[in-house]
N, C-alpha and C positions, 0 to 999 in steps of 0.2 A: 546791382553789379559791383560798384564800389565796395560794397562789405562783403562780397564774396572773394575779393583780388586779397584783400585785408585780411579775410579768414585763413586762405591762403599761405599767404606770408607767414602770420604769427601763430599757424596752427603747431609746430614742431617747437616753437619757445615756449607754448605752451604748455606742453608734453613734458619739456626739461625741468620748468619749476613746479609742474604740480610734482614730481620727484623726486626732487630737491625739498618740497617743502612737505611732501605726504609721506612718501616713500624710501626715509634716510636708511631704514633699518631694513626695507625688504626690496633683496633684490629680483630676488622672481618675480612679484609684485610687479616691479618697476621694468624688469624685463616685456612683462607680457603688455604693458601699459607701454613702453615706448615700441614696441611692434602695433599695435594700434592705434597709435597717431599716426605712425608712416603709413602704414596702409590707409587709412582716412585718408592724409594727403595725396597718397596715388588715387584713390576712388574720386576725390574730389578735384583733380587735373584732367581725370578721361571725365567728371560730367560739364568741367569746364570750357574744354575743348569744343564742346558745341554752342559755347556761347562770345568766341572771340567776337574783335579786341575785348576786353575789360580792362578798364582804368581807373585806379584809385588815386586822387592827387591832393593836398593838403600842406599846409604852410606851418614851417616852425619859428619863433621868436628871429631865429640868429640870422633869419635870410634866405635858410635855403628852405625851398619846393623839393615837396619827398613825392615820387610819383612811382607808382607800383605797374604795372602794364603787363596784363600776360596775350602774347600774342603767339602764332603757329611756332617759332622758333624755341621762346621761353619756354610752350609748354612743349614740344621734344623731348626738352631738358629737366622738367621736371617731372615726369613719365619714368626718365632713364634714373634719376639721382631718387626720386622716392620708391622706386623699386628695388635700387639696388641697397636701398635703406634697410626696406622689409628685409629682402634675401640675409642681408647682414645681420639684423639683430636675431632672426630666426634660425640662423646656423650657431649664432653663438648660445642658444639654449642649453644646450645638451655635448658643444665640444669641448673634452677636455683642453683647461685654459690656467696657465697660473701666470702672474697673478690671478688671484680667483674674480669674478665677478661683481661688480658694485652696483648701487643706483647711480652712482657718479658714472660711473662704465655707459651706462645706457642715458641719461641725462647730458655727457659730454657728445654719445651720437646723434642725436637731436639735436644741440645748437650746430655740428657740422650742417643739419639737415638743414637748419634753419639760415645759417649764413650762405649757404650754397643758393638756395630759396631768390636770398632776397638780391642773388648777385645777378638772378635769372631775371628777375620781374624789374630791376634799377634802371631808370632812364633820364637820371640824372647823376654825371660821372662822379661827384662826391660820394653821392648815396651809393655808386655803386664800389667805391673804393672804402666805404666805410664797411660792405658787408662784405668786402673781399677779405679785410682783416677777422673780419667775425668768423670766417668761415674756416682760417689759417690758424686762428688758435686753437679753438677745442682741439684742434686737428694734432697740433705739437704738443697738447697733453697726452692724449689717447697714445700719441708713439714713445710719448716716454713713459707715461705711467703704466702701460699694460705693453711689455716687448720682454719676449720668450728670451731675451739677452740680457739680463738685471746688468753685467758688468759692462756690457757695450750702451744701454738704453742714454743716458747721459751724451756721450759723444756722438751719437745716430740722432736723440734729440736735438743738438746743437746744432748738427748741421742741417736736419731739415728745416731748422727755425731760420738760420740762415742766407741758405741759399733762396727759401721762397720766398725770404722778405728781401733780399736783393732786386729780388722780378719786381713783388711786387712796389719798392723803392723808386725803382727806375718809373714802372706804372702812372705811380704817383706825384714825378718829374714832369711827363705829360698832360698829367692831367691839370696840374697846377700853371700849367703851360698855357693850353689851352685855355683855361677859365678867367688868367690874367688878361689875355689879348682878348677874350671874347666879351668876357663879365656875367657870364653865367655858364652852369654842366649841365643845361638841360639838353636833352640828345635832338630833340625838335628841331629847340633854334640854333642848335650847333650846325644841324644840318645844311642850312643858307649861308651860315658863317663860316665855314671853314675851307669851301671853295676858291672865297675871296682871297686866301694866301698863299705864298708861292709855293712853287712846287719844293724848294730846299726844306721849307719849313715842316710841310705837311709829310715829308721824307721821314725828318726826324721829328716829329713828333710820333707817328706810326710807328719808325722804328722801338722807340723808349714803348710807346704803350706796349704792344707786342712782346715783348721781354716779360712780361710777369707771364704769360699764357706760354713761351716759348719755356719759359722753367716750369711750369706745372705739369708741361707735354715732356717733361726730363729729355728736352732736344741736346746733342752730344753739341759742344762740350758744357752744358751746362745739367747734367742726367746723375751727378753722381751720387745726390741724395736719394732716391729711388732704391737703386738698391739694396742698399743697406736698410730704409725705412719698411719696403716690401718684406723683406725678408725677416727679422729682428721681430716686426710687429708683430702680435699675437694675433688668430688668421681673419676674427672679425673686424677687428680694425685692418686690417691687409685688404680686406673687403671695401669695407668704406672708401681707404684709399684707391682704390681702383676702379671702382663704380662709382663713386661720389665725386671726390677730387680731380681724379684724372678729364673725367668728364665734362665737368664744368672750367677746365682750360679749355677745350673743345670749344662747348659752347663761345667761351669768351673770344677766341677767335674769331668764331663764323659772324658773331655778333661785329665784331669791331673796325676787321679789317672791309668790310665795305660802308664802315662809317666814313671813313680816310677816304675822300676824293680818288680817284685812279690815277692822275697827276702826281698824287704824294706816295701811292702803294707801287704803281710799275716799277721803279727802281728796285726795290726789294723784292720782287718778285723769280730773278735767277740766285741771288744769295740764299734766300728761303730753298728755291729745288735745291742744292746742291746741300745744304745745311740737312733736307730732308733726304738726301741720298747717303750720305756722309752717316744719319744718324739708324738707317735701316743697317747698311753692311755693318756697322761696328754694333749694334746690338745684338743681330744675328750670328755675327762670329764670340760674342762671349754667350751666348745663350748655348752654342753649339759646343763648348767644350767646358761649361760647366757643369757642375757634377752635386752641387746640391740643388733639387729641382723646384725648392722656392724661388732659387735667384735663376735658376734657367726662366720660369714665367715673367720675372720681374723684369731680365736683357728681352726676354722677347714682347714687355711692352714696353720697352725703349723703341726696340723695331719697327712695331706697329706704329706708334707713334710717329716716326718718319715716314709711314705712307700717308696718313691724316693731315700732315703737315704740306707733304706735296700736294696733295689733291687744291687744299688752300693757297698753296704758291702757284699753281696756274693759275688764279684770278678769273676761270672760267665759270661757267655755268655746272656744268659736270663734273669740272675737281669740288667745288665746294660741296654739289649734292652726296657727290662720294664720301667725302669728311664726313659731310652732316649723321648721313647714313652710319655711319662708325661708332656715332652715339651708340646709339642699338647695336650694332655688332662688338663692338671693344666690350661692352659691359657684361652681355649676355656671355660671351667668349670668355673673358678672363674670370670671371665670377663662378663660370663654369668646373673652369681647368684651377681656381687654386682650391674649390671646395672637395674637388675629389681628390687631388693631393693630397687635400689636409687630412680627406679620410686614412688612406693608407700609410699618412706620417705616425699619424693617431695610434693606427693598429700595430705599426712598423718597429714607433721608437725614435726613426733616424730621418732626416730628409735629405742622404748622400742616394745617388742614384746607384753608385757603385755596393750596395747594402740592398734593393730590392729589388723586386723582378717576379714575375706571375701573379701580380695580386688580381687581376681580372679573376682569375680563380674562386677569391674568396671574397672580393667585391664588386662583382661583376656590374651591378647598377655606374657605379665610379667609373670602370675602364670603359662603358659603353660610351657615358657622357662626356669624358675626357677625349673620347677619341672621336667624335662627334665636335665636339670644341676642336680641336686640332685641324679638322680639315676646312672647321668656318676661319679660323686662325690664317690658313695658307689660302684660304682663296678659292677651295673646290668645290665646282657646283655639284650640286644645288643649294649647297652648306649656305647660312647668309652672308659667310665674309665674302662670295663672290659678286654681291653687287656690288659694293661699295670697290673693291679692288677694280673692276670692268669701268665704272663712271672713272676712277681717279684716273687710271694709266687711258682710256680716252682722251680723256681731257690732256694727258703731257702730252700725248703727240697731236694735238690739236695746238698745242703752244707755239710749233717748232720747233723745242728742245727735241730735237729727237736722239741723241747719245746718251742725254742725262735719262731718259724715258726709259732706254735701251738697261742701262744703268741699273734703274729702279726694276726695272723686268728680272732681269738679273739676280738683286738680291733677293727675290721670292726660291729660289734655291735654298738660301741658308736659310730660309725661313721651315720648307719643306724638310730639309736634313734636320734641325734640331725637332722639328715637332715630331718626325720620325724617331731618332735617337731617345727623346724624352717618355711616349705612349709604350715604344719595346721594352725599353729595358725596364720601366715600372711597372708594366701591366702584362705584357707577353715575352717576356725576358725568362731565360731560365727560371726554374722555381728558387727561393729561398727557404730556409729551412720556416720563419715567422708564414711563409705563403701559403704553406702546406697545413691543411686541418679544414676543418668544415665553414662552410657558406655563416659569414659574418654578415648580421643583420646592424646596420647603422640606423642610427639615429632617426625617428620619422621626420623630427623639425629639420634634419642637414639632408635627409634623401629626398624632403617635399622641396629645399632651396634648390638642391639640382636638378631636378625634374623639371622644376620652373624655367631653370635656366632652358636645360635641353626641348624642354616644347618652346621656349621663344627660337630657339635657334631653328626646331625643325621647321614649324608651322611659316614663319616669316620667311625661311630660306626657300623651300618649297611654294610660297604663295605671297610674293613680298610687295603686294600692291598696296596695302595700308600703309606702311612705310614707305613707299614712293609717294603715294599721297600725302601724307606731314609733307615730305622732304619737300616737296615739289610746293606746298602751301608755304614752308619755311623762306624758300629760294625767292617765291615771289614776295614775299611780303618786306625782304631787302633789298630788293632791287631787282633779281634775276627772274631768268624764267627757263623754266628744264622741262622740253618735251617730250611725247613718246611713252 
């Protein structure tokens, strides 16, 4: 069990240096070789899954205990982030991409895989703030070295380096907090320790941890690098960031904030609604009247991202399950809707919405799936985003917030009008002169990623009891319990 949690972890760093070290010169090679460690790692999470807990633990010279641990939550999370790994590197086969392709290209998506990996399995808050930074840099290469903006990539790189090492700065405030009062990051013995202090402490301590997760969720006003990063990046890396990154803020949430006593979390628990209400209307309204439809996806996962966050700011049973649930719906959904964009950008030329219209016509696989994403997007069943939407907004009016709830209800409007605005006018919008001509065969590796995408969303939305199952195994294993 111990060398399987180990295999785990260091299977994707693996991947990167035989790349680096076999594969400088070929990148198809190195292509096809880093899609097959990701899938390795997803294949090796679903046979792990039936062998929870697994724990790897082992001591280094300097003091600290590295202890790896995959339990029903971690592995959620690593289901969703080595999936959305494959999807990524197998749409970037065959789309056109300049800069062109490297093995550094695919060698850099692997150590994201691999720090993401070890953020999921870390149960000691050093080890896990050491793979938080692992996971933050490849990631600031990849958006500056491969971003469709040569003259912007520079100042989009600075600030995503920036602002995510702010999060994670403050992060690492807490945790340095915590470990001086305690005298160890192991998450265990934190657990009997951290009750012991008072509620002011345990307040801000929460607060500061939260802050790296509450930037990675581009919660408004801390959301500005997102879009620029979303958009700028070239569309596998766009991928990455959306399925990979974005995700594992998620996790680092669900994870953390029921580490914090409910004494230190209650107070933050109406700042958070309203943070998360705050950050659904203002992404929803720039998603609504923008007009390049990269950054319309990227305002509407700011959006999304403020239902995620509420569901976590009720502190209930059901908001978190909701969240958790998001895993799988955000990633399947956005991974969705930016691959079949990217198709019709590809075909198009342009990604101003005002420039296309009727491409369903000529790639009808794309508008299907685009428009399949949109309604799991808004919430309608039997699409998957309406579970996770049903548990969350439960859960607010289970709080007693009920205006702020009312509120949140509310913004699923703009959410509804831009995913409308977005699917007509690219897909069933008057024709364009680029729309008009015969039935365009894309790519088998970008139409097998969106199919993937579209059977997760159909199969799971229509029949989402495996996914309640995680969710429900997730919930209990930190504390809660979500019946039904």
């Amino acid at each position: 069990m111990v060398t399987a949690v180990l295999i785990l972890q260091f299977l994707a760093l693996l991947g990167a240096l035989v790349i680096w070290i076999f594969l400088r010169r070929k990148a198809q090679a190195a292509g096809v070789l880093a899609l097959l460690f990701a899938l390795a790692q997803l294949v090796f999470t679903v046979v792990m899954l039936y062998l929870l807990p697994s724990v790897a633990t082992f001591s280094l010279n300097i003091g600290l205990n590295i202890t790896f641990q995959l339990d029903s939550l971690a592995g959620i999370a690593l289901l969703v982030i080595s999936g959305a790994t494959v999807i990524a590197v197998l749409y970037s086969f065959r789309a056109k991409q300049t800069p062109a392709r490297t093995p550094s290209f695919y060698a850099l998506m692997l150590l994201v895989l691999f720090g993401t990996t070890g953020v999921a399995l870390a149960r000691d808050l050093i080890q896990f703030y050491i793979f938080w930074e692992a996971m933050l840099i490849p990631a600031w290469f990849l958006v500056l070295n491969w971003n469709e903006q040569p003259e912007k990539a520079r100042y989009t790189g600075l600030k995503f380096f920036i602002i995510t090492h702010v999060g994670a700065v403050l992060m690492l405030a807490s945790i340095l907090w915590i470990v001086a009062l305690a005298g160890t990051g192991n998450m265990d013995a934190l657990a009997g320790f951290l009750p012991t202090l008072p509620a002011s402490t345990l307040t801000a301590m929460a607060a500061l941890f939260l802050m790296g997760f509450i930037v990675k969720l581009a919660i408004f006003p801390f959301h500005t690098w997102l879009p620029d990063a979303y958009t700028s990046a070239v569309m596998p890396v766009t991928l990455m960031l959306v399925g990979v990154m974005t995700n594992i803020g998620i996790y680092g949430v669900a994870r953390f904030l029921p580490f914090f006593p409910s004494t230190g979390t209650a107070p933050l628990s109406l700042p958070l609604l309203i943070a998360a209400v705050v950050t659904m209307f203002y992404g929803g309204a720039m998603a609504l009247v923008e007009k390049n439809i990269k950054r319309v996806v990227a305002y509407s996962s700011i959006s999304q991202m403020g239902y995620v966050l509420f569901g976590f700011a009720t502190l209930l049973p059901l908001g978190f399950g909701g969240s958790i649930f998001n895993l799988f719906n955000q990633a399947a959904t956005k991974l969705a809707l930016f691959i079949a964009l990217g198709m019709v950008a590809e075909q198009a030329g342009t990604y101003q919405i005002d420039a296309l219209g009727g491409w369903a016509k000529r790639l009808p696989l794309a508008g299907v799936v685009a428009t399949a994403a949109m309604l799991s997007l808004v919430g309608a069943p039997p699409a998957l985003g309406f579970w996770p939407e049903f548990l969350t907004f439960s859960a607010g009016f289970q709080t007693g917030q009920i205006a702020i709830t009312i509120l949140a209800l509310v913004a699923t409007v703009l959410s509804a009008a831009y995913a409308l605005r977005l699917i007509r006018f690219t897909f069933f919008g008057p024709l364009t002169a680029k729309a008009e001509g015969p039935l365009l065969r894309p790519a088998w590796t970008g139409a097998l990623a969106l199919l993937i995408c579209f059977l997760v969303l159909l199969v799971f939305g229509v029949y989402p009891a495996p996914v309640f199952e995680l969710v429900r195994q997730a919930l209990s294993f930190i504390g809660f319990g979500l019946g039904g």
